[in-house]
TILOSE-209099 format. One record per residue: chain; residue in three letters; x, y, z of N, C-alpha, C, O in turn; residue number from 1. Coordinates in steps of 0.2 Angstrom, whole numbers. Example, Ala and Ser with C-alpha at 12.3 -4.5 7.8 and 13.67 -1.06 7.14 Angstrom:
2
<'A','Ala',<66,-28,39>,<62,-22,39>,<66,-16,39>,<71,-17,42>,1>
<'A','Ser',<64,-11,35>,<68,-5,36>,<64,0,39>,<67,6,40>,2>
***
This chain:
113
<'A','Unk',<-152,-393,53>,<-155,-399,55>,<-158,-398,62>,<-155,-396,67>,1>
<'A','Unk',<-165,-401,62>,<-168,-399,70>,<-170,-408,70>,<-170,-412,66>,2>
<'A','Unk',<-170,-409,78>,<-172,-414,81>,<-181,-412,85>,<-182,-409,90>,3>
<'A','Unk',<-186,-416,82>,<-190,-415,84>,<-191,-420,89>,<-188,-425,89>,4>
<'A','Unk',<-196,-420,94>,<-196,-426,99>,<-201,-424,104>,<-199,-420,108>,5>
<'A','Unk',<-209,-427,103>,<-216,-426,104>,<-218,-433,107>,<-217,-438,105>,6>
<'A','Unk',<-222,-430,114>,<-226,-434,117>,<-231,-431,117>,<-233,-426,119>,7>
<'A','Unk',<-234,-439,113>,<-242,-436,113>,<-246,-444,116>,<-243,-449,118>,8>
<'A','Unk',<-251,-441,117>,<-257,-448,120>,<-255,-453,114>,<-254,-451,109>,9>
<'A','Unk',<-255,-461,117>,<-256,-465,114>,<-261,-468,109>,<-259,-473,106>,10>
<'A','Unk',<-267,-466,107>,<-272,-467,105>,<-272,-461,99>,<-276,-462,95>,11>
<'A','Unk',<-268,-457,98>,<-268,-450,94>,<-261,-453,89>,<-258,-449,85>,12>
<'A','Unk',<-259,-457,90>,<-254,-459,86>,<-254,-461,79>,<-249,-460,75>,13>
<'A','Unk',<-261,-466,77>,<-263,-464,69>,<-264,-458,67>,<-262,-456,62>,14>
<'A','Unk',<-268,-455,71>,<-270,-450,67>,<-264,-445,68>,<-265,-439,65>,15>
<'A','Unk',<-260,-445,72>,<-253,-440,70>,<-247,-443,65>,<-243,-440,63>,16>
<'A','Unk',<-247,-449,65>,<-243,-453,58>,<-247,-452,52>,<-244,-451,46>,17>
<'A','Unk',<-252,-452,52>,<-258,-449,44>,<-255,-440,42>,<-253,-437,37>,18>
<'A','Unk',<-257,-438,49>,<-254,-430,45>,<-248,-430,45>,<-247,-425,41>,19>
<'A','Unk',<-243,-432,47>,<-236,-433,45>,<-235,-435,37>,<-233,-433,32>,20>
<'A','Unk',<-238,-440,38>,<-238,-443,31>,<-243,-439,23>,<-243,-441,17>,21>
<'A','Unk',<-245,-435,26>,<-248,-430,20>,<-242,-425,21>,<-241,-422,16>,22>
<'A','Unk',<-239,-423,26>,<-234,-418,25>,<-227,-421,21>,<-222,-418,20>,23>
<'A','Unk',<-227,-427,19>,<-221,-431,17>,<-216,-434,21>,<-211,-437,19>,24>
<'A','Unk',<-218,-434,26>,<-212,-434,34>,<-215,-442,34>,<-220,-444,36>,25>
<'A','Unk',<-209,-447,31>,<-210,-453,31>,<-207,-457,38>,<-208,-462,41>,26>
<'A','Unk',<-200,-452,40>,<-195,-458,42>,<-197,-453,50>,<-197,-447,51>,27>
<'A','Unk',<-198,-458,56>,<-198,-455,64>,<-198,-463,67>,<-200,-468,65>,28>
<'A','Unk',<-194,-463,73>,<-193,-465,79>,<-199,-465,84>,<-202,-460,85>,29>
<'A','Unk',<-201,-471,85>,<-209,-470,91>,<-205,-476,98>,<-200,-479,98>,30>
<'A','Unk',<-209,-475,103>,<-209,-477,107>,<-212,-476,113>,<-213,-470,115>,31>
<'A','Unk',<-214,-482,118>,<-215,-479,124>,<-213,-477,128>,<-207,-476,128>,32>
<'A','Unk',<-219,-472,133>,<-215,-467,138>,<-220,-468,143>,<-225,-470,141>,33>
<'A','Unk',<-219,-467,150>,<-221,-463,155>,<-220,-456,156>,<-218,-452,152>,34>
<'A','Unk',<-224,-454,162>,<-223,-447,162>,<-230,-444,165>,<-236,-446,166>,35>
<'A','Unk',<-227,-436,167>,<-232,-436,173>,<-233,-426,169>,<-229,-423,165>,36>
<'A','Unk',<-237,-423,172>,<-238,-416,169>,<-244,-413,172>,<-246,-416,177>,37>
<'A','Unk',<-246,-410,170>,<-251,-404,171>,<-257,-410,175>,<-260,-410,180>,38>
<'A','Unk',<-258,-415,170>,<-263,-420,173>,<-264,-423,180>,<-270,-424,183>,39>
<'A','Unk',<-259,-423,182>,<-257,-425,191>,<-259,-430,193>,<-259,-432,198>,40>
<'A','Unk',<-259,-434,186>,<-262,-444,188>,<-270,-445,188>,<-274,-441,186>,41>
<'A','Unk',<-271,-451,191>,<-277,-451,194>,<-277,-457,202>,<-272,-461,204>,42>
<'A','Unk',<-284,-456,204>,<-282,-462,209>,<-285,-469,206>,<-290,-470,203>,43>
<'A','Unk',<-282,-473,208>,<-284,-482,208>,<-285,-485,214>,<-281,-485,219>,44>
<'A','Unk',<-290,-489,213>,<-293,-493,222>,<-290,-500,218>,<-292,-501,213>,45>
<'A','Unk',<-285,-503,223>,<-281,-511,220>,<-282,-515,228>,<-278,-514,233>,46>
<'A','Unk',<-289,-519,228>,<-288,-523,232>,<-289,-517,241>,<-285,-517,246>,47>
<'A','Unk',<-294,-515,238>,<-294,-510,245>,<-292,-504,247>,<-295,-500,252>,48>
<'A','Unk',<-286,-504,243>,<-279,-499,245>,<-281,-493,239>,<-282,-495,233>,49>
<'A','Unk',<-281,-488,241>,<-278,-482,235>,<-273,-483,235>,<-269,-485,240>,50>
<'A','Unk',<-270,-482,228>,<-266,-478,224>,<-267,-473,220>,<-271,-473,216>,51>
<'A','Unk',<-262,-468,222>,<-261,-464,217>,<-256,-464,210>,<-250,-464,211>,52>
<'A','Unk',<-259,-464,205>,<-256,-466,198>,<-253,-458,195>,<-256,-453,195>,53>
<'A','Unk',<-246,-460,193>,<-245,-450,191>,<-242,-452,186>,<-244,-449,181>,54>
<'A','Unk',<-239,-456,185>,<-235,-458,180>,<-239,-464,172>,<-239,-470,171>,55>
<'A','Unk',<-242,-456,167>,<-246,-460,161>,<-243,-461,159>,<-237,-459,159>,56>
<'A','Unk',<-246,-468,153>,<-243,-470,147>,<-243,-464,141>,<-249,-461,141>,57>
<'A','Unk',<-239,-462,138>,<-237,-459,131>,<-231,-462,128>,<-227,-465,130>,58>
<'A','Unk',<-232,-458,120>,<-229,-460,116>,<-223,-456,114>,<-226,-450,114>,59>
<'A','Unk',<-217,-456,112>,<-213,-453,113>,<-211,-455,105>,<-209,-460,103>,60>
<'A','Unk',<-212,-447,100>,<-211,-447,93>,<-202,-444,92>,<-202,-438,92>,61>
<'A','Unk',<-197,-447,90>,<-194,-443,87>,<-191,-444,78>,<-190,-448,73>,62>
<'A','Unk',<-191,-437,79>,<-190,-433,68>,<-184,-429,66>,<-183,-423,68>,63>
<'A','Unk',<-181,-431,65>,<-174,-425,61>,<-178,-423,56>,<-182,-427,54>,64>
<'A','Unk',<-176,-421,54>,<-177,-416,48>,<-174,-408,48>,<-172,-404,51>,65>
<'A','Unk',<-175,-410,40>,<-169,-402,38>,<-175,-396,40>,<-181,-396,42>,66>
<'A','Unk',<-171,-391,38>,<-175,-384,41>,<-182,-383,38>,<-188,-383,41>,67>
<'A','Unk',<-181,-383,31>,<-187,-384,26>,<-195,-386,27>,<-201,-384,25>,68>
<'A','Unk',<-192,-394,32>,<-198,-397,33>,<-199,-397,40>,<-202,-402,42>,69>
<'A','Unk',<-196,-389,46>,<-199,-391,54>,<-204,-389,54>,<-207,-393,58>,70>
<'A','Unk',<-209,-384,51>,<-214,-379,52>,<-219,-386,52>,<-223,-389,56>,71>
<'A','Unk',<-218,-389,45>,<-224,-393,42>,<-225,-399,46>,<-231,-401,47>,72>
<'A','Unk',<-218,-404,50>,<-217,-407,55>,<-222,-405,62>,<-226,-409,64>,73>
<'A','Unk',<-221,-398,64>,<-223,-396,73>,<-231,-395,68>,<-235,-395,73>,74>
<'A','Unk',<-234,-395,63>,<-239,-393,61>,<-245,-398,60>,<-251,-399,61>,75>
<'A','Unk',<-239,-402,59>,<-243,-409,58>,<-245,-415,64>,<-250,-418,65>,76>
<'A','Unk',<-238,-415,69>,<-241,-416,76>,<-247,-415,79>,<-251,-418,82>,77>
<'A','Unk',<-247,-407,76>,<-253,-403,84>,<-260,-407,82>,<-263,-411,85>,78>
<'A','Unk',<-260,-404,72>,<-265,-406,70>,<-267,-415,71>,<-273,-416,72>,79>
<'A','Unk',<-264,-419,72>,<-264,-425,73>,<-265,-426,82>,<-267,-432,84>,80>
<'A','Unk',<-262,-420,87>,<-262,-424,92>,<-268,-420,95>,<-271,-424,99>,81>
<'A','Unk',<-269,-416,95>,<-275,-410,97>,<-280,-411,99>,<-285,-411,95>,82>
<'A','Unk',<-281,-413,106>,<-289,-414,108>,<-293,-406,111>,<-299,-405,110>,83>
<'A','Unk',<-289,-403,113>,<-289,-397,114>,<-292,-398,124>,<-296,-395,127>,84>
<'A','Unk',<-289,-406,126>,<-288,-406,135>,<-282,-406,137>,<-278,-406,133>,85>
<'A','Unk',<-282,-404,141>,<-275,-408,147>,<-273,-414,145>,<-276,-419,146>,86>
<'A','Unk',<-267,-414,142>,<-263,-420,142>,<-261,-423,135>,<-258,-429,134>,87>
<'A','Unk',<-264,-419,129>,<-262,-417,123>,<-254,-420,120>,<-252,-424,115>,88>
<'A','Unk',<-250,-415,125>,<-242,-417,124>,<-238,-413,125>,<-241,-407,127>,89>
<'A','Unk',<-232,-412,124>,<-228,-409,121>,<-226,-408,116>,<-229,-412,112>,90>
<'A','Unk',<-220,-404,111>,<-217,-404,107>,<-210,-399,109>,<-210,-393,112>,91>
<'A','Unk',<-204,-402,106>,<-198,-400,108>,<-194,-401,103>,<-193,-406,101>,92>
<'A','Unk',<-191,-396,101>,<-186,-394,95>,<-179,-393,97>,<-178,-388,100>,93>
<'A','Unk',<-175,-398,96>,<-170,-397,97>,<-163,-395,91>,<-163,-398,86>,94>
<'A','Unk',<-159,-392,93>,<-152,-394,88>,<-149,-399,85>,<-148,-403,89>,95>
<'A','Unk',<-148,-402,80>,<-146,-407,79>,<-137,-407,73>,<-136,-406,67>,96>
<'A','Unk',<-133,-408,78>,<-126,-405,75>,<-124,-408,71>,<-120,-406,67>,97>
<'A','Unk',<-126,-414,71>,<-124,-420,64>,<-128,-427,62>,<-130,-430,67>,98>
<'A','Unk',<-128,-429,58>,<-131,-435,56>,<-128,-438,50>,<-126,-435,45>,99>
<'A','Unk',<-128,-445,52>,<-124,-450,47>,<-126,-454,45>,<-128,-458,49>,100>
<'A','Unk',<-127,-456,39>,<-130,-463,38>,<-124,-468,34>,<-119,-468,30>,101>
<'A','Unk',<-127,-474,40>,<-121,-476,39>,<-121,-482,37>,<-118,-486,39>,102>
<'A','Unk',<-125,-483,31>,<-124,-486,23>,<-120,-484,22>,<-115,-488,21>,103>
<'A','Unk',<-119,-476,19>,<-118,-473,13>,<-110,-468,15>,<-105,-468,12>,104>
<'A','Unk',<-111,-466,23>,<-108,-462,27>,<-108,-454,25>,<-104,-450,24>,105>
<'A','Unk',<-115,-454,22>,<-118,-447,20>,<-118,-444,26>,<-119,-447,31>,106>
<'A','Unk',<-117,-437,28>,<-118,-433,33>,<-121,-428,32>,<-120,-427,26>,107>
<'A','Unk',<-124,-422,35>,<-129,-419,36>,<-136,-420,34>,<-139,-425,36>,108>
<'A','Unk',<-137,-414,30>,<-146,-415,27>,<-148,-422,23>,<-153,-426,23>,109>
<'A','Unk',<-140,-422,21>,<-144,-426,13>,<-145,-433,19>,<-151,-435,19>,110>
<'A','Unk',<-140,-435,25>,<-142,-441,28>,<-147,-443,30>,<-148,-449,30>,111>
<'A','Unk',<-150,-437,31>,<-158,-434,36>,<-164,-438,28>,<-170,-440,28>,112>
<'A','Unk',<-161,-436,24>,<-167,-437,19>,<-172,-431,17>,<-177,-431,14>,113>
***
């Protein structure tokens, strides 16, 4: 069982929920994020003043899924989040040592779906 968990641009989120959903991958976690990277912000004039802005909006995907279905998961983000600029995203694959649903108190894969 892997824990996937992708920050991609905000505006790339249908179209990486569309290729998710052609790979079968129904069930993820979304949320907002900040965050700063390779992009290094930009500046903003408020009333005179610069500021410098480092910290963008993105969106924060997380996915379990069983082993079967990570290739097609990280395959399906890129394809959906891919502009081929700076500031694209991440993806990050982690461990995931247990899951439970706790309807059922099914645990591992089958929990995961």
């Amino acid at each position: 069982m892997k824990l996937v968990i992708a920050y991609i641009q905000p505006y790339r989120l249908p179209a990486v929920k569309a290729a998710l959903q052609e790979e079968q991958v129904m069930k993820m976690s979304v949320s907002n994020a900040l965050g700063c990277g390779q992009q290094q912000g930009y500046d903003e004039t408020y009333r005179g003043v610069k500021h410098k802005i480092n910290l963008l909006k993105k969106v924060r995907l997380e996915i379990a899924v069983n082993e079967d279905y990570l290739d097609r998961t990280v395959k399906a983000i890129i394809r959906g989040a891919k502009t081929g600029k700076i500031g694209d995203g991440k993806i990050f694959v982690l461990e995931l040592s247990q899951c439970i649903r706790i309807r059922t108190n099914e645990t591992g894969g089958v929990a995961i779906g």
